[in-house]
C-alpha positions in Angstrom: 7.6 3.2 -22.9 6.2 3.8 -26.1 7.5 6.5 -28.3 6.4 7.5 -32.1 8.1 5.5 -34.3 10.5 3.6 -31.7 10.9 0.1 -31.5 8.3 -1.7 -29.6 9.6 -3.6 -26.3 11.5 -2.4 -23.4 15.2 -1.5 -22.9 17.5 -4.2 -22.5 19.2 -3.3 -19.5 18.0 -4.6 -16.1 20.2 -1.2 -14.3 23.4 -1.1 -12.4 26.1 -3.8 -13.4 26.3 -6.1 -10.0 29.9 -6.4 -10.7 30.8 -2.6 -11.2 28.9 -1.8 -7.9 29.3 -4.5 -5.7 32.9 -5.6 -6.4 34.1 -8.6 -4.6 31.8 -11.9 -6.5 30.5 -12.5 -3.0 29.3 -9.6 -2.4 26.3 -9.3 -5.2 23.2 -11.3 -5.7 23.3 -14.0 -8.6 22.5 -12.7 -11.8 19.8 -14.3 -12.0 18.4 -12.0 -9.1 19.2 -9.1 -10.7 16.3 -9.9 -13.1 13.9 -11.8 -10.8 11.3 -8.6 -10.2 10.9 -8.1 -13.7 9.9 -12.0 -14.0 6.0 -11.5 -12.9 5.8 -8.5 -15.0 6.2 -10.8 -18.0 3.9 -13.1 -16.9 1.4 -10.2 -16.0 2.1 -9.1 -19.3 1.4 -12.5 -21.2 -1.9 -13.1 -19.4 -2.7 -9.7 -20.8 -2.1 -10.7 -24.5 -4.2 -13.9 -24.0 -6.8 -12.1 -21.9 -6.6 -9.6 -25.5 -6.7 -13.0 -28.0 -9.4 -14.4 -26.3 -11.6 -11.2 -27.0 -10.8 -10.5 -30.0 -11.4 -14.5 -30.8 -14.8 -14.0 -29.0 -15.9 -10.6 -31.1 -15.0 -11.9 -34.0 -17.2 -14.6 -33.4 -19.8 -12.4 -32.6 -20.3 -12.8 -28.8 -21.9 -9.8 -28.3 -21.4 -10.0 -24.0 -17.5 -10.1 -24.7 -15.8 -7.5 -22.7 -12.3 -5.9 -23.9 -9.2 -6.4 -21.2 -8.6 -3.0 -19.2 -5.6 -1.5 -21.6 -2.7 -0.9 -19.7 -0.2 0.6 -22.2 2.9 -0.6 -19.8 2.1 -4.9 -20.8 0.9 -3.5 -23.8 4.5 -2.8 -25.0 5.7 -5.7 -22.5 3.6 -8.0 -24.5 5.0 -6.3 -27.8 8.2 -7.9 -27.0 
């Protein structure tokens, strides 16, 4: 989320600790896992910033057919990061 005057870019915590709630090391995914959903959100969010580059490289050019990305204020601060 963006708030006025906060730091741009998401909270650093990806939830629960596996090892608090799980217990036992066999019984919780890898860490890795615990991040995986959040992985194509990135991605989602750097296409976004390029798709915004590319634009902005385009009207300042002067194209004037050049159509601005859809904003969506959640990569917006994703792509802040």
């Amino acid at each position: 989320m963006k708030f006025p005057g906060g730091a741009p870019g998401p909270e650093d915590g990806c939830g629960e600790n596996p090892k608090r709630v799980y217990g036992r090391e066999e019984q919780f995914p890898p860490r890795a896992w615990a991040t995986w959903p959040a992985t194509g959100q990135w991605i989602e969010a750097q296409e976004y910033l390029r798709d915004q580059q590319e634009y902005e490289r385009k009207h300042a050019a002067g194209d004037k057919d050049a159509k601005p990305p859809k904003r969506d204020v959640k990569l917006d601060t994703l792509a802040a990061c």
